[in-house]
N, C-alpha and C positions, 0 to 999 in steps of 0.2 A: 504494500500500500504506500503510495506515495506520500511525501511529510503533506499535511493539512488537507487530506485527501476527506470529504464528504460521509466516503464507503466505507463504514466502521466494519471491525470485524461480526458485528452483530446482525448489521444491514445484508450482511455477506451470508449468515447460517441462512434467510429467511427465502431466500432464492432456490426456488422448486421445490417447498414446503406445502404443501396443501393446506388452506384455511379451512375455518369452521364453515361446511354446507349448508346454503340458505335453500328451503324451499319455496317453489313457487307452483300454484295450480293456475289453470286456464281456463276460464268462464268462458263460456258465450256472449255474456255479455258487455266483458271487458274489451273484446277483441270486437265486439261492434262499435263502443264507443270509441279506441284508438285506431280503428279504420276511420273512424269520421273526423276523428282530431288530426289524421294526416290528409284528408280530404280523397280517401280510395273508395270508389263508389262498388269494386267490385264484389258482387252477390257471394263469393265466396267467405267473404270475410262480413257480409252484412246480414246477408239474407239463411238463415237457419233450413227454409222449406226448400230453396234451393240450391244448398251445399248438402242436402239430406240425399240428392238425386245423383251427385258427383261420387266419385270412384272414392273419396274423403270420406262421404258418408256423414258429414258435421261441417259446423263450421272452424274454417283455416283460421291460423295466425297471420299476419301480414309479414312479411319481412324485418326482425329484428325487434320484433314481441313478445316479448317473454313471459308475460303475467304479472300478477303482483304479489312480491313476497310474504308468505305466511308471516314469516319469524322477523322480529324487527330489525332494520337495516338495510341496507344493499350490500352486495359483494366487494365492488369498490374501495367502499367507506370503511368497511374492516379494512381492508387490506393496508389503507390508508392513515388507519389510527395504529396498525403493527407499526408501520414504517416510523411513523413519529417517534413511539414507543423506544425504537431501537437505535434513534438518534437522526432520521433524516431532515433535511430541510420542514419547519414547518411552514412555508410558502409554497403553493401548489398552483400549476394553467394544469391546464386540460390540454394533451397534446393530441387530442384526437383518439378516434378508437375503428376499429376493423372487425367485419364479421366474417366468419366463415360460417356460410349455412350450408348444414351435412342432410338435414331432415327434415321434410312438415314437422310443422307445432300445430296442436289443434287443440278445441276447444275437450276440454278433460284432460288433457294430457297434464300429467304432475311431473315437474322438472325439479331437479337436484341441482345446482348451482355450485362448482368447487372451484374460488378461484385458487388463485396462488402467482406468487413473484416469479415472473421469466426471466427477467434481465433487469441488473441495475448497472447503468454507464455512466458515466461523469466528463465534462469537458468545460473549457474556460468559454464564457460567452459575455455578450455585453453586461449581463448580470451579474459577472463574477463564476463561481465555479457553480458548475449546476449540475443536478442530480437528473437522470431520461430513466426512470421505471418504467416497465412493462411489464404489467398485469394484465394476468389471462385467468378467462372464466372458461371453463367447458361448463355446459348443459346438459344431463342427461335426463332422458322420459322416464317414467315408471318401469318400460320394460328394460332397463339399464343401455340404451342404446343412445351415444352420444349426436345430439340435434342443433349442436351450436356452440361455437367456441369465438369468445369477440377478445379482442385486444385492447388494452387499451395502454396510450402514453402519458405518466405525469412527468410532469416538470417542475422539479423542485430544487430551489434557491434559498 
């Protein structure tokens, strides 16, 4: 580790640890309001009597819907309050996040949420030395079959 280097040794164990699993289930009903809140008119994601007709059999998730967590929290924000925890910057951007979708989400499906630290990099920037995490959630359904895995970057100073 470099002298005044950010990445404590502690910041360092935390990387590819799995955090505490959040669960989340999926309504029908949640997934019509946030079809409407992104303005997606498609029946698959709105209409119940005719996603009931489709090879689904239900109503879909839209793209990068996950539900809403039972347990309190997001995945994130754990991951978030570790990091602090273990010494990192407490100044946080949002560096953006990435999905990979593997699998329909649908309306019943109970999803398990594990994230955990991918990477933590450090380099000199206008802000001074700055911390690039990447946290990644995988997603799995009830039938343990992973259906989404998103990335996400903090940036911390």
């Amino acid at each position: 580790m470099a002298e005044g280097s950010l990445i404590t040794g502690e910041l360092r164990r935390l990387i590819g640890v799995p955090s505490e699993a959040i669960v989340f289930r999926i309504e029908e009903g949640a997934i019509q309001r946030y079809a409407q809140a992104i303005g997606d008119p498609n029946p698959l994601y709105n209409d119940p009597d005719f996603a009931s007709k489709t090879k689904h059999r239900r109503l879909m998730a839209p793209p990068g819907f996950t539900g809403w967590p039972v347990q309190v929290g997001r995945p994130t924000e754990k991951l978030v309050e570790s990091l602090v925890r273990a010494g990192a910057p407490p100044r946080i951007l949002d560096g953006g996040v990435e999905f990979e979708f593997i699998e329909p989400i649908g309306a019943g499906d109970v999803l398990t949420a594990t994230p955990k630290i991918a990477s933590i990099t450090e380099r000199e920037t206008r802000l001074g030395k700055t911390m690039f995490t990447t946290a990644e959630i995988t997603f799995v359904n009830q039938e343990g079959i992973a259906v989404l895995r998103s990335r996400s970057t903090l940036i911390q100073f």
